[in-house]
C-alpha positions as CSV (number, residue, x, y, z in Angstrom):
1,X,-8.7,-1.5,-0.5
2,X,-12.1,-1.7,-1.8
3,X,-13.3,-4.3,-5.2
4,X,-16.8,-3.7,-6.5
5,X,-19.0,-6.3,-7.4
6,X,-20.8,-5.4,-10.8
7,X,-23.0,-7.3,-12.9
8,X,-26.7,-7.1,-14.8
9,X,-29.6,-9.8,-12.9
10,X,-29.2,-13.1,-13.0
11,X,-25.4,-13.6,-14.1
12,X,-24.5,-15.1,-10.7
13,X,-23.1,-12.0,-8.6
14,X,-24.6,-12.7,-5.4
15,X,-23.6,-16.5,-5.5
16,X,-19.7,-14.9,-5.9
17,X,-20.6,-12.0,-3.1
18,X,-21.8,-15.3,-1.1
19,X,-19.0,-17.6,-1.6
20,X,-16.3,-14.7,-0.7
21,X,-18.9,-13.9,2.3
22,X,-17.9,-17.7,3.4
23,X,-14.6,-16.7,3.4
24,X,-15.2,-13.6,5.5
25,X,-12.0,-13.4,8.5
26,X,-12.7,-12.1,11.4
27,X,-12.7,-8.4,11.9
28,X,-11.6,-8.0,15.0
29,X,-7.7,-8.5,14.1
30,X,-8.5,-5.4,12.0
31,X,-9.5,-2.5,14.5
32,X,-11.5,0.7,13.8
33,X,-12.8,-1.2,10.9
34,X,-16.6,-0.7,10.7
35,X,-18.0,-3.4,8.1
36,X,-21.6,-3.0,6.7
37,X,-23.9,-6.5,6.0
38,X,-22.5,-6.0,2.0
39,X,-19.2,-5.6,2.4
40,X,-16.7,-9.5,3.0
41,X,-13.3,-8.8,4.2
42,X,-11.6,-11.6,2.8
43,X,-8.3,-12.8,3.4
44,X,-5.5,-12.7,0.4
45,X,-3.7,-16.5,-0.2
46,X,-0.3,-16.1,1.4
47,X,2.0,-19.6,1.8
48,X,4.8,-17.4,2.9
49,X,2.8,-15.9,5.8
50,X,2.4,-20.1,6.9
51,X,6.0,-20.3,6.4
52,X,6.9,-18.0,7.9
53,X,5.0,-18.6,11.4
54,X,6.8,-22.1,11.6
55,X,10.4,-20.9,11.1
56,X,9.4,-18.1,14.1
57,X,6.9,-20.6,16.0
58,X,4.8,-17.5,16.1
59,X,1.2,-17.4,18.0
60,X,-0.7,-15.9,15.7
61,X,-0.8,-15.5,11.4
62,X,-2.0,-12.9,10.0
63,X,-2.8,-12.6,6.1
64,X,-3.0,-9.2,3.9
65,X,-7.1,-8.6,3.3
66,X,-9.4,-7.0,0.5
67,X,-12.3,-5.5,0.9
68,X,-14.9,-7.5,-1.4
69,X,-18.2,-4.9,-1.8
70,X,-22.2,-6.0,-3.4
71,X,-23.5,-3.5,-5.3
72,X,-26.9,-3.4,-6.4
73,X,-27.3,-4.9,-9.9
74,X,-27.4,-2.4,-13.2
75,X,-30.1,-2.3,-15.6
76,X,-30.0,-0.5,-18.9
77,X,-30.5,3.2,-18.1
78,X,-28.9,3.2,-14.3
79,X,-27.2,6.6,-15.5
80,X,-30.5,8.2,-16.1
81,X,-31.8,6.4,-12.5
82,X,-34.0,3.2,-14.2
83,X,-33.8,0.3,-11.3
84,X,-31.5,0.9,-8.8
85,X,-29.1,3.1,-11.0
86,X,-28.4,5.9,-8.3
87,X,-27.7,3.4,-5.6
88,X,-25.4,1.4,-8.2
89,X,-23.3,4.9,-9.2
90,X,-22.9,5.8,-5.9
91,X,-21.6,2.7,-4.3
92,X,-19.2,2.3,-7.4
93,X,-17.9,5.4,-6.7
94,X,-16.3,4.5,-3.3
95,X,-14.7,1.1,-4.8
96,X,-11.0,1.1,-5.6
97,X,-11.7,-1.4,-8.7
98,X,-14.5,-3.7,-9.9
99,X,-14.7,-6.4,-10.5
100,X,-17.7,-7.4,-13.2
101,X,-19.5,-10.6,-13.4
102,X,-20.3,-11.9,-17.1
103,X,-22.6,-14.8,-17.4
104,X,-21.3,-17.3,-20.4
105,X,-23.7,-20.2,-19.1
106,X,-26.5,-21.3,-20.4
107,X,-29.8,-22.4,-18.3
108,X,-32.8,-22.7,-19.7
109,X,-34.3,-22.3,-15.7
110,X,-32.5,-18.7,-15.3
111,X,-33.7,-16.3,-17.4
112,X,-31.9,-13.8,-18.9
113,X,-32.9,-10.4,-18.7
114,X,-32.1,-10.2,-22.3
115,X,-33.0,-13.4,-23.2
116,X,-29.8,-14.1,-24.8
117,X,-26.1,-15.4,-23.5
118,X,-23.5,-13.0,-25.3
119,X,-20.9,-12.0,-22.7
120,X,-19.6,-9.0,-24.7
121,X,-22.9,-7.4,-25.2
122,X,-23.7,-7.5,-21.4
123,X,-20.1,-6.2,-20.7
124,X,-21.0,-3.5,-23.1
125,X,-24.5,-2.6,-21.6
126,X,-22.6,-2.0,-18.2
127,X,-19.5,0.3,-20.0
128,X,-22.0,2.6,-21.6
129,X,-24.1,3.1,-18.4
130,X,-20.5,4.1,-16.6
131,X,-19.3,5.8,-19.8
132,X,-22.7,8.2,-19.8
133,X,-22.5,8.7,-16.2
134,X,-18.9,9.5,-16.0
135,X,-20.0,12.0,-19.3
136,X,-22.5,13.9,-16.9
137,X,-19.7,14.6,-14.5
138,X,-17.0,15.8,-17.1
139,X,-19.2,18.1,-18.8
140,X,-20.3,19.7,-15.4
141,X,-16.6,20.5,-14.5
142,X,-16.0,21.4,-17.7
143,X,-18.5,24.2,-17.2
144,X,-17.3,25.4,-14.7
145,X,-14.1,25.1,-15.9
146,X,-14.6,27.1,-19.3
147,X,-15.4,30.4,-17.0
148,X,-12.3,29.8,-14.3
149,X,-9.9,29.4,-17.7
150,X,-10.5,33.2,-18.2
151,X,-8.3,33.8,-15.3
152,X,-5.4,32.6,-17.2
153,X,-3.9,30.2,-14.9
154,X,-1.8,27.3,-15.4
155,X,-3.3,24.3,-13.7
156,X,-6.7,25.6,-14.7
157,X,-5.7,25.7,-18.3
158,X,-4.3,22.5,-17.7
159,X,-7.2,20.7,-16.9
160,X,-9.5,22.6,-19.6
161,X,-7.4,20.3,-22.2
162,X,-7.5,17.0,-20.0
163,X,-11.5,17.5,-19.9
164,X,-11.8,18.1,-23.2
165,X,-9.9,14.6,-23.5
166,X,-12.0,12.3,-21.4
167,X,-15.1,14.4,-22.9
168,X,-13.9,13.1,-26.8
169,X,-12.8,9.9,-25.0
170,X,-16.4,9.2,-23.6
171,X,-18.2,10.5,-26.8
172,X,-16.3,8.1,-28.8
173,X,-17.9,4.9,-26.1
174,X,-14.1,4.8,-24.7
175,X,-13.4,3.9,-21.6
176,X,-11.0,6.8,-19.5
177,X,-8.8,3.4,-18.5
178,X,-8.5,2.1,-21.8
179,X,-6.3,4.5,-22.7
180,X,-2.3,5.5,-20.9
181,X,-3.2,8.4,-19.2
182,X,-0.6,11.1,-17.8
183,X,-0.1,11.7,-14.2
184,X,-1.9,15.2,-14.2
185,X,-4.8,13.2,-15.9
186,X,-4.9,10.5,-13.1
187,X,-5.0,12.8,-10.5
188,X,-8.2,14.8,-12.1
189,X,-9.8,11.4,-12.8
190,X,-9.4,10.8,-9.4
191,X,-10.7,13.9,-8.0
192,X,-13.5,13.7,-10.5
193,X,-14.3,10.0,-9.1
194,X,-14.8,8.5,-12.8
195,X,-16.0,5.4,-12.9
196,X,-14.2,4.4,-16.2
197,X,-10.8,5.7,-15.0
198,X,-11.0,2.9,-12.0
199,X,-9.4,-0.8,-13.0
200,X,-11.5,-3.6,-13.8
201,X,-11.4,-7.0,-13.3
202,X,-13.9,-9.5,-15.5
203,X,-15.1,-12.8,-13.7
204,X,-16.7,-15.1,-16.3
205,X,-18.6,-17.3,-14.8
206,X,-19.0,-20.7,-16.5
207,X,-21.1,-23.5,-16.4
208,X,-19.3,-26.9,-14.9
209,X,-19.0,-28.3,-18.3
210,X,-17.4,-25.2,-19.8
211,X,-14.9,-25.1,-16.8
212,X,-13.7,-28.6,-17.3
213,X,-13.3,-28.2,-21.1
214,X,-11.0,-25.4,-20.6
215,X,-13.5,-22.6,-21.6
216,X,-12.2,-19.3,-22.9
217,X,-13.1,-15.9,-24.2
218,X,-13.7,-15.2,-27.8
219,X,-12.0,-13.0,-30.3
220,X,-15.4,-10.3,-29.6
221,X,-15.5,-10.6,-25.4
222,X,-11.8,-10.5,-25.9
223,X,-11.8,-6.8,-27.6
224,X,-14.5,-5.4,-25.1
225,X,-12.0,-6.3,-22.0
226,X,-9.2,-4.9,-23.5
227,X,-6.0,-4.8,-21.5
228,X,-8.6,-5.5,-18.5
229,X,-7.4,-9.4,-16.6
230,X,-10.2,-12.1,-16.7
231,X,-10.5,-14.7,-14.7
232,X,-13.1,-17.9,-15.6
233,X,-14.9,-19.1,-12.7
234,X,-18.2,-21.4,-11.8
235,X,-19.8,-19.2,-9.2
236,X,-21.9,-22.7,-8.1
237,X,-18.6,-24.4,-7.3
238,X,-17.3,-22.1,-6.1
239,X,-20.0,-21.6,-3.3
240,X,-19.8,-25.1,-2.4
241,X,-15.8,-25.0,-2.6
242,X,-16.0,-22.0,0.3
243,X,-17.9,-24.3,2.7
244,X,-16.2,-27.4,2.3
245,X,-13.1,-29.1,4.0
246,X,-9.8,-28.9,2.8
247,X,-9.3,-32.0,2.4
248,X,-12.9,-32.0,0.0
249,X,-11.8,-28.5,-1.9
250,X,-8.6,-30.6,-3.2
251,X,-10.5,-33.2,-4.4
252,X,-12.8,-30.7,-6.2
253,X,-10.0,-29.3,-7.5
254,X,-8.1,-32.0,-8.8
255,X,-11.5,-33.1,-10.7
256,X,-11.4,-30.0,-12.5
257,X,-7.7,-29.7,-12.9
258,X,-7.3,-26.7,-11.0
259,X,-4.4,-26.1,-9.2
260,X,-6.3,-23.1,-7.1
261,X,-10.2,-22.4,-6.2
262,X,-11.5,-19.3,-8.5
263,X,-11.9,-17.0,-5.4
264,X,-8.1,-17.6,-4.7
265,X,-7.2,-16.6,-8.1
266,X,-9.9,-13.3,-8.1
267,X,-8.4,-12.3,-4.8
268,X,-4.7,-12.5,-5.6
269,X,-5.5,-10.4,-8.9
270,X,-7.3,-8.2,-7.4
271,X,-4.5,-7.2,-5.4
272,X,-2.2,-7.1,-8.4
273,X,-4.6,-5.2,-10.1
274,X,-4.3,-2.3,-7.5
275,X,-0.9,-2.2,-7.9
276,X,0.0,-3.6,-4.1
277,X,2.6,-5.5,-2.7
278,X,2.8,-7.6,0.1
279,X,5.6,-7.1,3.0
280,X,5.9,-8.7,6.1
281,X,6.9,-8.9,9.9
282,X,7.4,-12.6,11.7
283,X,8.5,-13.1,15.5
284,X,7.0,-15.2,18.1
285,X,3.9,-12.8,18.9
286,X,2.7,-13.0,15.0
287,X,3.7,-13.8,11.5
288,X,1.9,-10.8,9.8
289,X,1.5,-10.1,5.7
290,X,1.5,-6.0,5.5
291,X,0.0,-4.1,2.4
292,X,1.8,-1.3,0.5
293,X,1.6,0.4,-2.9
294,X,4.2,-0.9,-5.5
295,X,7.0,1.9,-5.6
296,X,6.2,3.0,-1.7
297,X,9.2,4.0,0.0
298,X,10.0,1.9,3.2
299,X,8.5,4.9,5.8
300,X,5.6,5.3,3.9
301,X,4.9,1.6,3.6
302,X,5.4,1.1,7.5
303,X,2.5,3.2,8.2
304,X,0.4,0.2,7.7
305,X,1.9,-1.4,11.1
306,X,1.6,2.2,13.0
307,X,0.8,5.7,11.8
308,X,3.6,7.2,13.8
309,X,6.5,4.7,11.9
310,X,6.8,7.0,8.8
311,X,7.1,10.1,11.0
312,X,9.7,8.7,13.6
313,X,11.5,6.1,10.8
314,X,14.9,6.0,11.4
315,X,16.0,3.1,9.5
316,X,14.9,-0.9,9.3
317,X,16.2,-4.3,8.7
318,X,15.6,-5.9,5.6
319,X,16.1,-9.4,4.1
320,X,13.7,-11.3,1.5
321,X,11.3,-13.6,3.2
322,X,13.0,-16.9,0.9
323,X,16.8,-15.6,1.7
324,X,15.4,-15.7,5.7
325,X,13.9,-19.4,4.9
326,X,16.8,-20.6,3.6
327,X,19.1,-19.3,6.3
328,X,17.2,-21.2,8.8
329,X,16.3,-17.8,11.2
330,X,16.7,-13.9,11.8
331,X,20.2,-14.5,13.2
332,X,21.7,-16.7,10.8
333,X,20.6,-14.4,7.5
334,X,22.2,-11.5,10.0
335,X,25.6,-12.9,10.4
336,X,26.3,-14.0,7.0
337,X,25.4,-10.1,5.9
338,X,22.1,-11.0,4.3
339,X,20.2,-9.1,6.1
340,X,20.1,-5.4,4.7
341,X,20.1,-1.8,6.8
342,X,18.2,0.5,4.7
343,X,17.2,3.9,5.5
344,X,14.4,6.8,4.1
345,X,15.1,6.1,0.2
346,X,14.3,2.4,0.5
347,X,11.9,1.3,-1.6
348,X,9.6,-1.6,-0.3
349,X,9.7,-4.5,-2.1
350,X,7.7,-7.8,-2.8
351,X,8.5,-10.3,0.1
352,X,10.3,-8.0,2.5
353,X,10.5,-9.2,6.1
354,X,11.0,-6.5,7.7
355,X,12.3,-5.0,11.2
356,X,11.5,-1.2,11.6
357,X,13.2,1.2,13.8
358,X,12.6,3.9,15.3
């Protein structure tokens, strides 16, 4: 799963691109996995995965990853192509989410481009430039889509009224993810590409000072997120936090009263916000954190250890990685019934450990 990395100049995205670079894991426990210079793998904080790996004295630990991408910055007009505006909708357009850098610091020595600090405003400038690109594309299907309707059918009918939608939507400066959208509208957003329709994440970065006195978002830069999760960060610290010991990032931490590093807290809720869950497998080989979409049934999840596991499924064993902890190993949880056969139908859930047959 891909996150985006959005943001106007100077507002500290490439600090955050470099700080989750820092964190970057090595690719080669991910095969066929082909990683361009702006693209950070980055590996999600798992304390069960560490857990886990003692109670099976396992080799190796293995941690669930995202996929952290730098796009090219956004100027005002990057829908009609000013700056680098056809590089930025293109790249966008691949990301699962985004996640949007907002500058509340001030700095007289870091201009910005609009010589003012006003978080919601800059957060706005961004949303119209998706809103008028994602505009473009609705109005070019709905051409087409105004001369298939004569035809009569049903799906093409269908999707006449859900264009006509997100076209009032856009026109109105609303985002297509601001709103609870039907099914049959998610799966045309999605086939459309539309940047508004994808989730968003805001990362306000902060200066020190603001971070320490508990900074938050105003009534204003509250509205213009919406429903959207925030997170406050100081990009600076965060930078020097990713290249420090760990012993030195809890002292950091402590100072500022956190009980986790910013990056932590953007990767874990970036992985919320795409709806995942987190399963896992533990013997003596590996301890290994698996990714699956909330609501997955357990075949379908087990294609992320092996293509051919939904296909040949026959059933698994199940039993909730703090139920395993607490019965001291596999064998235990298995003779006092706590470990669960489940077959097709099961659907995957946060914490699994799981055993798959087949």
């Amino acid at each position: 799963m891909q996150i985006g990395i959005v943001g106007l100049p100077n507002v500290g995205k490439s600090t955050l691109f470099k700080a989750l670079t820092n964190k970057q894991v090595d690719i080669q426990n991910y095969p066929f996995t082909t990683i361009d210079p702006n693209v950070g793998v980055v590996e999600v904080p798992d304390e069960r995965v560490d857990i886990l790996a003692l109670l099976s004295n396992s080799k190796k630990k293995i941690y669930a990853t995202v996929e952290f991408t730098d796009i090219a910055g956004l100027v005002k007009g990057a829908a009609q192509g000013e700056g680098l505006g056809n590089k930025f909708l293109a790249n966008i357009r691949e990301v699962d989410a985004i996640t949007q850098v907002v500058r509340a610091f001030e700095n007289p020595d870091i201009t910005h481009i609009h010589n003012r600090i006003d978080p919601a405003e800059d957060i706005e400038i961004i949303n119209t430039e998706l809103i008028m690109a994602d505009l473009e594309t609705v109005n070019n299907r709905l051409d087409k889509t105004l001369k298939d309707s004569r035809s009569g059918l049903k799906k093409v009918v269908t999707n006449l009224k859900i264009l006509e939608k997100f076209k009032r939507d856009l026109e109105s400066g609303v985002m297509i993810h601001h709103n609870t959208i039907a099914t049959d509208e998610t799966e045309l957003a999605k086939e459309l590409n539309l940047l508004t329709a994808k989730k968003f994440i805001y990362a306000i970065n902060v200066s020190e000072e603001q971070l320490a006195n508990r900074w938050t978002p105003d009534e204003k830069l509250k509205k213009v997120m919406g429903d959207s999760p925030h997170i406050v960060i100081n990009n600076k610290l965060e930078l020097t936090l990713s290249d420090t010991s760990t012993v030195e990032k809890e002292e950091y931490l402590k100072e500022f009263g956190l009980a986790e590093s910013g990056l932590d807290t953007l990767i874990k809720t970036g992985y919320k916000t795409l709806d995942l869950l987190t399963f896992l497998t533990t013997g003596e080989d590996e301890t290994r954190a698996w990714t699956a979409h909330i609501g997955d049934p357990i075949p379908k999840a087990a294609r992320a250890i092996h293509t051919d596991f939904e296909k040949l499924f026959i059933r698994a064993e199940v039993v909730n990685w703090k139920t395993l902890i607490e019965s001291d190993d596999w064998v235990s949880a298995k003779s006092k019934g706590l470990v669960k056969i489940v077959g097709r139908d099961y659907i995957i859930q946060e914490g699994d450990v799981a055993e798959i047959k087949i």
